[in-house]
C-alpha positions as CSV (number, residue, x, y, z in Angstrom):
1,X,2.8,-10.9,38.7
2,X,2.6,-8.3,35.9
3,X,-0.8,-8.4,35.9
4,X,-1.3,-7.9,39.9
5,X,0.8,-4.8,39.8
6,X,-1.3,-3.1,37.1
7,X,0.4,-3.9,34.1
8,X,-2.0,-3.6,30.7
9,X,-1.9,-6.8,29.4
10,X,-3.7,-6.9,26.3
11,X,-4.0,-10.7,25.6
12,X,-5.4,-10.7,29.4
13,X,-3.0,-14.0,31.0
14,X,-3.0,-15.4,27.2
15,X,0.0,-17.1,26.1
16,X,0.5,-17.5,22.5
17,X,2.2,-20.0,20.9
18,X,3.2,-20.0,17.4
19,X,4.7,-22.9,15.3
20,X,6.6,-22.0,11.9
21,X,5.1,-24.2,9.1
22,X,7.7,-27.4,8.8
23,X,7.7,-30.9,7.9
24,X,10.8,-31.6,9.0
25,X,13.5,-30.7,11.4
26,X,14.7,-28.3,12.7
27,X,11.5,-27.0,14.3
28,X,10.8,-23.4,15.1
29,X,8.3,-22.1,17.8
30,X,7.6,-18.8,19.1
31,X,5.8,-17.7,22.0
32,X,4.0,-14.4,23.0
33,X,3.2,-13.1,26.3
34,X,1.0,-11.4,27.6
35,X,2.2,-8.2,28.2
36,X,3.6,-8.7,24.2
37,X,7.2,-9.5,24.4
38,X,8.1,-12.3,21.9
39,X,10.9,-15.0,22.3
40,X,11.5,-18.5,19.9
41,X,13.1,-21.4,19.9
42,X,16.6,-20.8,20.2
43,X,17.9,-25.0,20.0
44,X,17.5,-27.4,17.5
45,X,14.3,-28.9,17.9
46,X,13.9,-32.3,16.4
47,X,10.4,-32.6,17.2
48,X,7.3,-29.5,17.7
49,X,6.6,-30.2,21.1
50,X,10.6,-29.7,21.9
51,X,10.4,-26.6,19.9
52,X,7.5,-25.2,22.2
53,X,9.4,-26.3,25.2
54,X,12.2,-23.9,24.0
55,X,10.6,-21.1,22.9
56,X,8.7,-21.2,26.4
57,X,11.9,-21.6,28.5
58,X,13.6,-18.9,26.8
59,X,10.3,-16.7,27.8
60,X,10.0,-18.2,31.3
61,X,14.2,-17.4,31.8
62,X,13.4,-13.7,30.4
63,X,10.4,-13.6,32.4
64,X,12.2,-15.0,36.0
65,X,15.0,-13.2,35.3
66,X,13.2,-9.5,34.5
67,X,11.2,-10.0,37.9
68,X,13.6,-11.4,40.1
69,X,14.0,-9.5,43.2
70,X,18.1,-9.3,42.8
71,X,17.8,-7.3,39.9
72,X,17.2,-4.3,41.8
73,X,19.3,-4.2,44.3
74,X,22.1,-1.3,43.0
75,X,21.8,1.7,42.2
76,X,23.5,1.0,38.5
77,X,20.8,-1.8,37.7
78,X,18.2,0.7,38.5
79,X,19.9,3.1,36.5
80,X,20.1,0.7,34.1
81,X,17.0,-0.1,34.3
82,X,15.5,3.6,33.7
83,X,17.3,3.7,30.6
84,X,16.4,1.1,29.0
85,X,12.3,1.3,29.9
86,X,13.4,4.9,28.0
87,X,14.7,2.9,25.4
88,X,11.9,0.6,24.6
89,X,8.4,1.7,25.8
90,X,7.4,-2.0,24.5
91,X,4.8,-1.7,21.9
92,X,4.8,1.6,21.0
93,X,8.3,1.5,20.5
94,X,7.7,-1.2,18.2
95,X,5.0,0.3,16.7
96,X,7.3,3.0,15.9
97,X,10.5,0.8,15.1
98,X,7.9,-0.4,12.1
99,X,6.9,3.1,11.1
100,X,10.3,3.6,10.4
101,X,11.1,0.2,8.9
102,X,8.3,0.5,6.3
103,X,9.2,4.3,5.3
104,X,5.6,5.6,7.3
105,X,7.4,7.9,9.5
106,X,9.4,9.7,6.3
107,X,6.0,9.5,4.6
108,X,4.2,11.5,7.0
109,X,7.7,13.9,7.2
110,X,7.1,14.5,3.6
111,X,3.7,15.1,4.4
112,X,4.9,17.8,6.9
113,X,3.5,16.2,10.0
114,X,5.2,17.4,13.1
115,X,7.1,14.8,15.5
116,X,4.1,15.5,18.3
117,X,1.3,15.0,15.4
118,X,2.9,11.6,14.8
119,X,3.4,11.2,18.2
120,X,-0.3,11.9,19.6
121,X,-1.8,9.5,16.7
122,X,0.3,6.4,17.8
123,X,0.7,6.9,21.3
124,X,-2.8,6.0,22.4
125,X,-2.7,3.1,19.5
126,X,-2.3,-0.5,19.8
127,X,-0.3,-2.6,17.3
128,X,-3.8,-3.9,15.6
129,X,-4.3,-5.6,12.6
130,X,-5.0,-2.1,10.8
131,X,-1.5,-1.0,11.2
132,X,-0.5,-4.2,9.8
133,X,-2.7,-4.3,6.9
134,X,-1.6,-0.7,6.0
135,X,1.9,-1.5,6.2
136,X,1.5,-4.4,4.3
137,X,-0.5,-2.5,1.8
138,X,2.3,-0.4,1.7
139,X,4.4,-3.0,0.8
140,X,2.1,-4.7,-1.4
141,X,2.8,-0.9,-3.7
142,X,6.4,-1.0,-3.7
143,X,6.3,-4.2,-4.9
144,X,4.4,-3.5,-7.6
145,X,6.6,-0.6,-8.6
146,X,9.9,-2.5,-7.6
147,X,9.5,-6.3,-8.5
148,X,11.5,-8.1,-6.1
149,X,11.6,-5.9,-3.0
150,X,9.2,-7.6,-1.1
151,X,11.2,-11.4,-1.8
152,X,14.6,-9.6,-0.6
153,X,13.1,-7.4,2.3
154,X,11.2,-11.3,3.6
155,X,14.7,-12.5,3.0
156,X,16.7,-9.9,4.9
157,X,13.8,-10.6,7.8
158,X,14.0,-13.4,8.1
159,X,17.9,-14.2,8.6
160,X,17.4,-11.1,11.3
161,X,14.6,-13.1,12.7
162,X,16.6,-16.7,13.1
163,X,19.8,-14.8,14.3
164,X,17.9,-13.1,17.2
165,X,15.8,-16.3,17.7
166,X,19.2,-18.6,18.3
167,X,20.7,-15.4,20.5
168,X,17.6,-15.7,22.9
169,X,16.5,-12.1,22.1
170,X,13.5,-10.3,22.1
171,X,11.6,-11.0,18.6
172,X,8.5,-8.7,18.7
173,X,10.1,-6.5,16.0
174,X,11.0,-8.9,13.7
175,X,8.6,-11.1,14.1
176,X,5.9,-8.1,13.2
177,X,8.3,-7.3,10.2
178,X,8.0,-11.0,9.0
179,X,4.0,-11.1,9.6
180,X,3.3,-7.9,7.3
181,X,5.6,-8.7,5.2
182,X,3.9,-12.1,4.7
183,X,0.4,-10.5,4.5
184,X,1.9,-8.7,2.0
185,X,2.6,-11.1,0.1
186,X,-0.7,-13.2,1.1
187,X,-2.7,-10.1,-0.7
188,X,-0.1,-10.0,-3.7
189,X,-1.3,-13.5,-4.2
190,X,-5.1,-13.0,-4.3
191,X,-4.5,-9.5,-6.3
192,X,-2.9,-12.5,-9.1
193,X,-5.2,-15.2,-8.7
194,X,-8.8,-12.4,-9.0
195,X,-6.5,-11.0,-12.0
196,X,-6.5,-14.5,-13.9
């Protein structure tokens, strides 16, 4: 539907499905649409293919339930509405929720970059792998000159990440936190292993 109304989907009608590495029980399963939004498992899944079943009803109830027809019938759902399309702006608000997150955005302050500088740069930018790398880069550094930030930060992300998955939220932020963070920690681990 999305699609046929213009939408930019940049997966095309791709839906990703992601399984969290497990060999037992509880399974966890997330699922990415195509126009980006993220959901998970939010049930205890005893076996993957449950979890996947989970994770894509939550998506197909957020999905159903964002394009029904009802919710725009009053005036204060479309008011609603308007606010919180203000609010979000989808993946450039995440891309900016990140910036934040990972100290970028006080960074380029520091740097003296004006708000519309930062905001011309990452407005006509995707959430690529090159944002992630440099976050996790970033990362990689303060690790380095704080042993132990990185284990509590992946920590702290990953309790926000299960408490939002079991709430049926919206998981693109966290889930994007939990991915650099573990790329960070992916590129700790080869900087060890080339340095032994």
């Amino acid at each position: 539907m999305k699609q046929s109304r213009g939408a930019d989907l940049k997966n095309g009608a791709l839906v990703v499905y992601e399984m969290v590495p497990s060999n037992s029980p509880p399974y966890i399963c997330f699922v990415t649409l195509p126009g980006g939004s993220c959901f998970g498992s939010f049930q205890f899944c005893p076996t993957k293919a449950e979890a996947r079943r989970s994770a894509a009803k939550i998506a197909l109830m957020n999905s159903v339930f964002n394009e029904h027809p009802s919710r725009r019938i009053t005036d204060d759902f479309i008011e609603k509405s308007v606010l919180e399309a203000l609010a979000s702006f989808n993946e450039l608000m995440t891309v900016f929720q990140l910036l934040h997150w990972n100290g970028s955005l006080k960074a380029m302050r520091e740097r003296q970059c004006s708000r519309q500088e930062v905001l011309a740069h990452y407005s006509h930018r995707a959430l690529d792998d090159d944002i992630r790398n440099q976050m996790a880069t970033d990362w990689v550094n303060r690790e380095q000159n704080i042993p132990g930030a990185l284990s509590r930060e992946l920590a702290s992300t990953e309790r926000e990440l299960d408490e939002a998955r079991l709430a049926g939220k919206e998981l693109r932020f966290h889930k994007e936190k939990k991915d650099i963070l573990m790329l960070a920690a992916g590129q700790l681990g080869n900087m060890h292993s080339s340095n032994c």
